[in-house]
FIZA-533250 format. One line per 4 residues: number of its first residue (from 1); their letters; for each residue x, z, y of N, C-alpha, C. Coordinates in steps of 0.02 Angstrom, whole numbers. Example, Ala and Ser with C-alpha at 12.3 -4.5 7.8 and 13.67 -1.06 7.14 Angstrom:
REM residues 2
1 = as = 660,390,-284,615,390,-225,660,390,-165 | 642,354,-112,684,357,-53,645,394,2
This chain:
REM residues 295
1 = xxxx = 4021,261,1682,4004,267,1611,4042,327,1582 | 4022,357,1526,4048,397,1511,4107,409,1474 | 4153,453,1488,4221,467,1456,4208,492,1389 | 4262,455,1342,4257,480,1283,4317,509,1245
5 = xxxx = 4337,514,1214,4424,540,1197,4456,487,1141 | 4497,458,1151,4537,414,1094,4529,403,1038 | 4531,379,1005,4524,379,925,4586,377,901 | 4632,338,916,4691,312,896,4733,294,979
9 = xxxx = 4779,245,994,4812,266,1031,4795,246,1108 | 4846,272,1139,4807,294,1205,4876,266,1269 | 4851,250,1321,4882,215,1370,4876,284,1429 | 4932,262,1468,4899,333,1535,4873,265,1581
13 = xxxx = 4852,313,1627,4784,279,1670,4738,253,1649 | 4725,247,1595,4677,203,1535,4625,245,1518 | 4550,249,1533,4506,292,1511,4450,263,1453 | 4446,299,1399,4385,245,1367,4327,271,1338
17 = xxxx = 4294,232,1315,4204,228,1342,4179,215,1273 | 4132,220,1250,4100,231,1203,4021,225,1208 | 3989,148,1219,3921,160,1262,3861,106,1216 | 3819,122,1194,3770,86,1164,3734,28,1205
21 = xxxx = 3773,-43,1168,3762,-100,1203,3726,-149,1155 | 3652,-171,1161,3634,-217,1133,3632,-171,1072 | 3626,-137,1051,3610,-106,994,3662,-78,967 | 3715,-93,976,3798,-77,948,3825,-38,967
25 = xxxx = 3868,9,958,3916,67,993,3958,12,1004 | 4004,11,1081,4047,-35,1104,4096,-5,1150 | 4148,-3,1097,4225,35,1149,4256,9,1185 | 4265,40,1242,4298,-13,1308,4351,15,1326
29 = xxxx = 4404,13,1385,4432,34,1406,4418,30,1467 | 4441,49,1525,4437,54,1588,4513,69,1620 | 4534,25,1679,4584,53,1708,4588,33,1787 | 4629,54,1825,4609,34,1913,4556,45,1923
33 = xxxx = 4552,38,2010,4486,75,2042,4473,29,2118 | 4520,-24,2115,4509,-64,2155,4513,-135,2145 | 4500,-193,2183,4503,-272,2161,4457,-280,2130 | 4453,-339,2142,4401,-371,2081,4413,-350,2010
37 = xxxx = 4337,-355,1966,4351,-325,1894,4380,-385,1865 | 4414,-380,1807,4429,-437,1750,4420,-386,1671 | 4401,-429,1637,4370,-427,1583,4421,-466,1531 | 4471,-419,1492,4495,-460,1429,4461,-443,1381
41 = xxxx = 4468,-495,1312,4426,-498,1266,4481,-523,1210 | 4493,-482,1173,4559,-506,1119,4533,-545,1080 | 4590,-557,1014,4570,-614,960,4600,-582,914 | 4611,-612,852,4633,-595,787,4680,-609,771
45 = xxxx = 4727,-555,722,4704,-490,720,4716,-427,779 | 4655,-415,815,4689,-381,862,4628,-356,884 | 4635,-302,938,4594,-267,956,4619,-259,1053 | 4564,-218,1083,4563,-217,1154,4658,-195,1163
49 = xxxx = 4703,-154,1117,4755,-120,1112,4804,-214,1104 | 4784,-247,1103,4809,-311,1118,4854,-339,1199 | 4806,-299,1261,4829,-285,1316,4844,-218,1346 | 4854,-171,1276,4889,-107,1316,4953,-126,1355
53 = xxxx = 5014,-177,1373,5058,-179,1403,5030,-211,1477 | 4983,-245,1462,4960,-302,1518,4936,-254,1566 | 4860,-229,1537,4841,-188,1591,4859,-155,1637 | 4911,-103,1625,4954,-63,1695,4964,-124,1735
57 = xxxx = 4999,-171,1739,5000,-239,1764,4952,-249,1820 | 4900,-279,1783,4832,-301,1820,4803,-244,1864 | 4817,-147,1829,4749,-123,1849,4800,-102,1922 | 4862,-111,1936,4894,-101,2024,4846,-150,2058
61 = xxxx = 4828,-218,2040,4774,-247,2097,4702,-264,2081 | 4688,-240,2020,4601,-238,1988,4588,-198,1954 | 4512,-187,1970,4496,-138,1889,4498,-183,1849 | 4497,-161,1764,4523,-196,1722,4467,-151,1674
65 = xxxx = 4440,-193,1620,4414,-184,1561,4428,-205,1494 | 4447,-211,1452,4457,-214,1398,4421,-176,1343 | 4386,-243,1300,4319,-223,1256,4350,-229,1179 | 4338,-201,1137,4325,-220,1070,4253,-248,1033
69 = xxxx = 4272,-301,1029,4199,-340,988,4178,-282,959 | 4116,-304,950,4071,-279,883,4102,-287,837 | 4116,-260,776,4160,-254,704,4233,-249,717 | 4243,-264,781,4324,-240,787,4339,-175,823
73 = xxxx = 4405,-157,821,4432,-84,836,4396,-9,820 | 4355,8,893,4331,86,882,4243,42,887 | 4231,5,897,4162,-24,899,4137,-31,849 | 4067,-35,835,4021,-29,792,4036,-71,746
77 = xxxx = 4021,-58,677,4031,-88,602,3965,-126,581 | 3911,-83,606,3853,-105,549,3810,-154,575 | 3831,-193,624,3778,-245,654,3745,-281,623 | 3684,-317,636,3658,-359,601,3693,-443,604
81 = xxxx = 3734,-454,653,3750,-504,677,3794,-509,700 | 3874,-540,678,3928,-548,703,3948,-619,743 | 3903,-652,755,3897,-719,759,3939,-735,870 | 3934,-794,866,3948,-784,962,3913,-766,1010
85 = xxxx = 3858,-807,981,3792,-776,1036,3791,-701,1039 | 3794,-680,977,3792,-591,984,3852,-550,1055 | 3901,-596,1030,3956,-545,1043,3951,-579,1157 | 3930,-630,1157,3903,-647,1230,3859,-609,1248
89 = xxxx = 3805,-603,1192,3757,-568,1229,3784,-468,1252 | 3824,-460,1199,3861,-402,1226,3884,-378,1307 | 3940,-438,1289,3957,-456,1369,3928,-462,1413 | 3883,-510,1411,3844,-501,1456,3800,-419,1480
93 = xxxx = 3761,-397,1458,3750,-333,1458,3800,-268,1492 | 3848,-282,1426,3922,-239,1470,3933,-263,1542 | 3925,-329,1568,3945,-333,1622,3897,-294,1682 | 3834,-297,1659,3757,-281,1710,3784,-225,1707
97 = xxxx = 3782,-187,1642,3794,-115,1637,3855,-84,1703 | 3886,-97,1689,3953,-76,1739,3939,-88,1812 | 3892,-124,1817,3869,-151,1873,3926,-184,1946 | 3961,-217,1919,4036,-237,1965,4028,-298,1977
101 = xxxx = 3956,-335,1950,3955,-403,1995,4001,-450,1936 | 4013,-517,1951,4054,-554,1903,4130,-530,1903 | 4142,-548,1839,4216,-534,1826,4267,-599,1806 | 4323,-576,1831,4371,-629,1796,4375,-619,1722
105 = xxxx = 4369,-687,1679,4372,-668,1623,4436,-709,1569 | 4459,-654,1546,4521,-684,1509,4494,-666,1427 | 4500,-704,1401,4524,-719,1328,4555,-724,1285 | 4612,-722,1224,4648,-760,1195,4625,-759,1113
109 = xxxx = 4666,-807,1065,4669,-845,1022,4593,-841,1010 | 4575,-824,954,4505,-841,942,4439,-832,974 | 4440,-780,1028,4389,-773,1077,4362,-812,1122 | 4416,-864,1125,4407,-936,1169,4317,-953,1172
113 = xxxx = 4298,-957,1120,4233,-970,1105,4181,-932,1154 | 4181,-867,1131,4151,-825,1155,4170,-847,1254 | 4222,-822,1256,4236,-846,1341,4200,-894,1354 | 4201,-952,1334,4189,-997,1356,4101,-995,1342
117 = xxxx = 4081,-975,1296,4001,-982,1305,3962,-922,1366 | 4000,-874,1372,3973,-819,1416,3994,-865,1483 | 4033,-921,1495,4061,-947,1555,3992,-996,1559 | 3980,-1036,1523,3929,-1101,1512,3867,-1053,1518
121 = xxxx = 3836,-1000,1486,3781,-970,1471,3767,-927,1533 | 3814,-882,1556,3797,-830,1599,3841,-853,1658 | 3844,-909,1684,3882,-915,1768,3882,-869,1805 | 3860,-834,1814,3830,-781,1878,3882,-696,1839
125 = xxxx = 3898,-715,1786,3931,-660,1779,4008,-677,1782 | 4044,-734,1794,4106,-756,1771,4147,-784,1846 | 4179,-763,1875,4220,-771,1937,4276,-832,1915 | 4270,-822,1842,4343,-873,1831,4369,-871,1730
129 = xxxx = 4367,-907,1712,4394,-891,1641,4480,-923,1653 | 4518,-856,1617,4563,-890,1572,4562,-897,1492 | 4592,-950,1476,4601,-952,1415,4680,-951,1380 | 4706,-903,1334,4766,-896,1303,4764,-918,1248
133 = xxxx = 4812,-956,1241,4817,-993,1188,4767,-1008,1138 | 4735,-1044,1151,4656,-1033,1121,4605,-1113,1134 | 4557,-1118,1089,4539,-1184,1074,4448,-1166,1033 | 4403,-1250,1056,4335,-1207,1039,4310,-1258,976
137 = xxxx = 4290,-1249,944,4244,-1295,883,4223,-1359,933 | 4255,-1403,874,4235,-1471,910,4285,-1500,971 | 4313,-1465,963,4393,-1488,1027,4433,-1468,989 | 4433,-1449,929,4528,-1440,904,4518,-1374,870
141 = xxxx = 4462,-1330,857,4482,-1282,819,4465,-1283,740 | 4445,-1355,733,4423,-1374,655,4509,-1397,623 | 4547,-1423,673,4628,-1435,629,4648,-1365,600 | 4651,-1326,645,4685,-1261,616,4652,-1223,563
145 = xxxx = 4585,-1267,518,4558,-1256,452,4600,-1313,408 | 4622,-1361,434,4646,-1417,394,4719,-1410,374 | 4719,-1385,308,4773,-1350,276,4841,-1426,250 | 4795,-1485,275,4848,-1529,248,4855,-1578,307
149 = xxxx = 4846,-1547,361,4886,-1566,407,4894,-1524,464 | 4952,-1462,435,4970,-1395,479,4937,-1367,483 | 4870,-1361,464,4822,-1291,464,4844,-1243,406 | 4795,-1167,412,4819,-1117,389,4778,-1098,334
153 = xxxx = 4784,-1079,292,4700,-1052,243,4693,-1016,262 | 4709,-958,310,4655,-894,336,4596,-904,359 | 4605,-980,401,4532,-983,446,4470,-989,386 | 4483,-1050,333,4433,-1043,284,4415,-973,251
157 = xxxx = 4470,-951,227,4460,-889,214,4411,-824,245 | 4432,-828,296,4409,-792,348,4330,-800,363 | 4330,-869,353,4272,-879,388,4225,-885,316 | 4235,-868,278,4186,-887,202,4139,-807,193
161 = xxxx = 4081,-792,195,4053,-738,210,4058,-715,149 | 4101,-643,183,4102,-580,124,4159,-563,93 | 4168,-649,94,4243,-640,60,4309,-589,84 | 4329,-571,139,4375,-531,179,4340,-452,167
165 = xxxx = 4296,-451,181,4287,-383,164,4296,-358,77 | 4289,-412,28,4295,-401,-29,4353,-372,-63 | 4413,-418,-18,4468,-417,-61,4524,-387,-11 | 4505,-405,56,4576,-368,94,4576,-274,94
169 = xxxx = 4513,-230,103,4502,-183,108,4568,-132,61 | 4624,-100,100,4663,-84,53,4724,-127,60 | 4725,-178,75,4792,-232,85,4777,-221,163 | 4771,-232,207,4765,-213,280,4849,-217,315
173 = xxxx = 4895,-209,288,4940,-164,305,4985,-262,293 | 4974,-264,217,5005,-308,188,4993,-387,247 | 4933,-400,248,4913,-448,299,4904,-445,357 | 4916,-386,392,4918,-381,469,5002,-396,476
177 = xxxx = 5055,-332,451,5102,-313,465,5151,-367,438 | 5147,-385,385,5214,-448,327,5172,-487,341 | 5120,-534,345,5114,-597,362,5076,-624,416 | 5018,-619,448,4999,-616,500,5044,-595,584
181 = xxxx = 5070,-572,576,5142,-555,656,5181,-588,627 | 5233,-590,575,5291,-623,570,5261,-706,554 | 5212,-719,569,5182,-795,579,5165,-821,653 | 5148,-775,706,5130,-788,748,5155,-765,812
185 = xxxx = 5221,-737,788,5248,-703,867,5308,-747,872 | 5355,-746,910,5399,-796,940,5450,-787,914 | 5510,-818,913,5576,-752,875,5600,-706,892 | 5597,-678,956,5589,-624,1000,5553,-563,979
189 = xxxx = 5507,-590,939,5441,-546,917,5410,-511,978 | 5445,-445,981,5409,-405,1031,5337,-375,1028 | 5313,-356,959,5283,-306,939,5317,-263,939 | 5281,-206,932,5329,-144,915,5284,-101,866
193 = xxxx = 5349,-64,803,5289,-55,769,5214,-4,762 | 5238,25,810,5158,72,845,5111,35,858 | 5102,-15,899,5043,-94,896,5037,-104,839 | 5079,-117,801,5047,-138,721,5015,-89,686
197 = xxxx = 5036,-22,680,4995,48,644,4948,37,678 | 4934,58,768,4868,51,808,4815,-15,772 | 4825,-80,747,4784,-148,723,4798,-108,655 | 4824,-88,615,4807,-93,538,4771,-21,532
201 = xxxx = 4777,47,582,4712,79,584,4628,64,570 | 4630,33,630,4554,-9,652,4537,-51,608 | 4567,-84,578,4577,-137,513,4558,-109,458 | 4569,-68,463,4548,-13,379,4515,36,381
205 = xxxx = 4452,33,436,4387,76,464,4361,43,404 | 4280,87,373,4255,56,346,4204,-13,381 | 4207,-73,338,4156,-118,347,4219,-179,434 | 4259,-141,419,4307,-182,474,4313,-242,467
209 = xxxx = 4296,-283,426,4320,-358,427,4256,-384,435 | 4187,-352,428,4146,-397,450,4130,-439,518 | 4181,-399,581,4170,-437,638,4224,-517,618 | 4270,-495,603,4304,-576,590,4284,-623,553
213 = xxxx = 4249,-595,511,4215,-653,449,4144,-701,506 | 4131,-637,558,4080,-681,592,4110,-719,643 | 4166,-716,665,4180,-734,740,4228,-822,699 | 4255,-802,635,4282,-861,598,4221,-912,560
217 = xxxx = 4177,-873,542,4124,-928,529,4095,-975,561 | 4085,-947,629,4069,-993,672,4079,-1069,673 | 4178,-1058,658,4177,-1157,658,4145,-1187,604 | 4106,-1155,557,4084,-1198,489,4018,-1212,488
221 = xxxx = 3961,-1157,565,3922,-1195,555,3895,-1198,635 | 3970,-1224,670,3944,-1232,731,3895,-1329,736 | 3924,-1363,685,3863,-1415,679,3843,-1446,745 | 3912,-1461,806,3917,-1496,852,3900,-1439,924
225 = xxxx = 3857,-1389,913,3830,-1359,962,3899,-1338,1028 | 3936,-1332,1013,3981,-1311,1050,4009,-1369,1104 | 4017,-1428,1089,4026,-1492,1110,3961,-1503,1152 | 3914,-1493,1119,3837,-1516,1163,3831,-1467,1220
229 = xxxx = 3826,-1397,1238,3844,-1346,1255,3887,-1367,1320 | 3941,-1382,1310,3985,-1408,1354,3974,-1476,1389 | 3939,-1509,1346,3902,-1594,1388,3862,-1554,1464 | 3803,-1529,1416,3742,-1478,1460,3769,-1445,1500
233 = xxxx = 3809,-1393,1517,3842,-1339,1529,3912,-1327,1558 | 3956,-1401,1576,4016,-1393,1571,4029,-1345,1640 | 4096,-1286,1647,4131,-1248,1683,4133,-1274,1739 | 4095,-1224,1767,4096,-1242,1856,4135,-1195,1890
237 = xxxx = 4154,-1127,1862,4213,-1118,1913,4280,-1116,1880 | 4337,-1090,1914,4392,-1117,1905,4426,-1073,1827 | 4442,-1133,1796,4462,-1104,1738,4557,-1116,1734 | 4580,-1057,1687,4646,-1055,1675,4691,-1070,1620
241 = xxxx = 4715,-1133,1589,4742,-1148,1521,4784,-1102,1512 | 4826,-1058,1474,4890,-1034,1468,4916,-1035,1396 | 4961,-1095,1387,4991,-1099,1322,5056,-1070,1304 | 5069,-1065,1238,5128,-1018,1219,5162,-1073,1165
245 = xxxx = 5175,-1052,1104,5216,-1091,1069,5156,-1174,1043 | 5091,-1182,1052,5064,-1217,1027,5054,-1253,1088 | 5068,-1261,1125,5064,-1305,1201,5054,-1373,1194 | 5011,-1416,1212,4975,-1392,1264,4903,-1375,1242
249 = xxxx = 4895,-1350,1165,4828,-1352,1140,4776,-1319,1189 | 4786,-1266,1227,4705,-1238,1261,4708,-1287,1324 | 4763,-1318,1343,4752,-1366,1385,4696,-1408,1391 | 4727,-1451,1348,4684,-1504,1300,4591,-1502,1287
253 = xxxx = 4605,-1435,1252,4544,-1412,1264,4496,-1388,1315 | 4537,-1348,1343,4474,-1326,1417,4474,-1402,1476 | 4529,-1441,1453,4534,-1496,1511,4440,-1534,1489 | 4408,-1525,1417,4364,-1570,1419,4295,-1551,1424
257 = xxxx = 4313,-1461,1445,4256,-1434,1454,4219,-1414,1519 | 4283,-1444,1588,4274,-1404,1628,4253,-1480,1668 | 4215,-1449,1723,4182,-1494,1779,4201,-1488,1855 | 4260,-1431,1852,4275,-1416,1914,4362,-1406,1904
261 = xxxx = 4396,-1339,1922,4459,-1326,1942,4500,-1327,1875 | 4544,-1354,1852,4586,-1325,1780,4629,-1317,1807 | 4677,-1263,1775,4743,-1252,1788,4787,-1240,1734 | 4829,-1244,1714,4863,-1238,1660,4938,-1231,1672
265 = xxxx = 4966,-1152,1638,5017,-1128,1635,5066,-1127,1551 | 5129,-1155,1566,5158,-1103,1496,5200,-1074,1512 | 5205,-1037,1447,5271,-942,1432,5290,-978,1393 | 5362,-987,1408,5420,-1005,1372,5430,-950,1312
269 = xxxx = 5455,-971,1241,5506,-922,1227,5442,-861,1193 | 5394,-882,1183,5336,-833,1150,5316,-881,1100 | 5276,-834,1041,5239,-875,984,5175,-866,1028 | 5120,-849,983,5049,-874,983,5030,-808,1023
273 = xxxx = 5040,-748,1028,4999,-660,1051,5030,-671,1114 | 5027,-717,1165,5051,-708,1218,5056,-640,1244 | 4985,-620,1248,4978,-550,1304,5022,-506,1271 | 5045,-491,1215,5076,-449,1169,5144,-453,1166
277 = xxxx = 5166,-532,1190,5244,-537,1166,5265,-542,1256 | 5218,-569,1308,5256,-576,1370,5200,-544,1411 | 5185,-467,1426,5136,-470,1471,5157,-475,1535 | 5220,-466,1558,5247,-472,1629,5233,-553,1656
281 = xxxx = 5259,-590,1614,5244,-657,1649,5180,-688,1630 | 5132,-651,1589,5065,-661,1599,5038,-641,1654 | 5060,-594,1651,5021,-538,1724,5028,-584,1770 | 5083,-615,1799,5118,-652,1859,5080,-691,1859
285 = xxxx = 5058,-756,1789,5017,-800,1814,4939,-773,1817 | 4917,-743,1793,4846,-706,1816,4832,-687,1884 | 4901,-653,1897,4887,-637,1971,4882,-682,2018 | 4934,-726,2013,4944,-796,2055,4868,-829,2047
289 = xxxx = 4855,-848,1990,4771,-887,1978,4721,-855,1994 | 4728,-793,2008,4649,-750,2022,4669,-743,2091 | 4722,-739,2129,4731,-735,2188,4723,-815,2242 | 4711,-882,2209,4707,-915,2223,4620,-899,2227
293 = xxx = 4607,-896,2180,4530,-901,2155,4489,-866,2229 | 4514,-818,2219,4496,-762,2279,4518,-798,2353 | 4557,-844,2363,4572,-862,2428,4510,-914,2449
């Protein structure tokens, strides 16, 4: 696929792509040239620059991809549809496109969804899901709307159409940088603040919040489908829990979706951005689980 030049910041060995998918401009990254492919897919607030530490990691024994949704990072703004199915049907596509056969596919916090329906929907493209810290409508991601018992108001927020693009546009900085990280990283932290300029860039593209308003709406009118989905559909190959400070929540969750292998790891000593606050001992268990997978 074709090489394109950076927009914002840049990894060595890291090449990225710029390729009309499903109707959308869709920025990828690319790294390694051998192993099986794996496919991360970030969450919010965050972009493919979520696993700039990870990747060098992974791409010594795989090629490695790393996508930005539709409405997130250097990827397209003006879609008609921010919804899951969209952003699967992406994937899927991206995967034919590249033509590398199925990929391992990793996930974290809110992408869970998406993983998991491209896992249920498209088998033939998925060697293996992990899931990072992460949970699907109808297994546990309706608490973390429930503001009066430990939930957050972003998710409502978030997920109420229009609303985020109305009022954050201009605050970007305020809700990525002061409350969003110092909520969700460990006490360690381990951002640094170049990752945060790189997310409050992309964040303050025009029309940038419409991918989150779609990927957060979802739990309000998923209306059971996700649960049924998983009755019909449950994970036939081997999937990977990996919890961080909310443990054992993606456990819990992928334990009731899957029909075959679960495995489940935790990172001590991290908040919620696993890949962000520990990619070394992420890497370790990825490798260990995809190297099983592969045996």
């Amino acid at each position: 696929m074709p090489v394109v030049e950076p927009l914002g910041a840049t990894v060595p060995g890291v090449a990225h792509h710029l390729d009309e998918i499903n109707g959308v401009p869709l920025h990828h990254v690319t790294a390694g040239d051998a192993g099986t492919p794996v496919l991360l897919i970030h969450g919010w607030p965050e972009t493919w620059y979520a696993f700039h530490r990870l990747i060098p990691l992974l791409a010594d024994h795989h090629r490695v991809i790393a996508v930005d949704l539709r409405g997130f990072g250097d990827s397209g703004t003006d879609a008609p549809a921010y919804d899951q199915a969209s952003h699967v049907q992406d994937l899927h596509l991206l995967v034919e496109r590249l033509g590398l056969g199925p990929v391992h596919v990793v996930c974290q916090d809110i992408s869970g969804g998406i993983g998991f329906r491209l896992a249920s929907t498209h088998p033939e493209d998925v060697l293996s899901l992990t899931g990072i810290e992460t949970t699907l409508a109808g297994f546990g991601f309706e608490l973390l709307a429930d503001v009066l018992h430990g939930g957050s108001w972003h998710v409502s927020f978030l997920g109420t159409p229009g609303i985020a693009s109305l009022l954050l546009p201009g605050r970007e900085r305020e809700l990525i940088a002061e409350w969003a990280y110092p909520l969700m990283t460990g006490p360690a932290g381990g951002i640094d603040p170049g990752t945060i300029e790189e997310f409050v860039r992309t964040y303050s593209r025009d029309d940038a919040w419409r991918g989150t308003e779609g990927l957060y709406r979802e739990l309000f009118v998923d209306e059971g489908a996700t649960r049924a989905l998983a009755e019909e559909h449950p994970l036939t190959m081997p999937v990977l829990a990996v919890d961080g400070v909310n443990r054992p929540f993606t456990a819990n969750t992928f334990g009731q979706v899957v029909a075959g292998e679960l495995s489940a790891v935790v990172i001590d000593d991290v908040g919620h951005l696993v890949a962000q606050e520990a990619p070394e001992a992420l890497a370790e268990a990825l490798l260990h689980f995809i190297s099983g997978v592969e045996r």
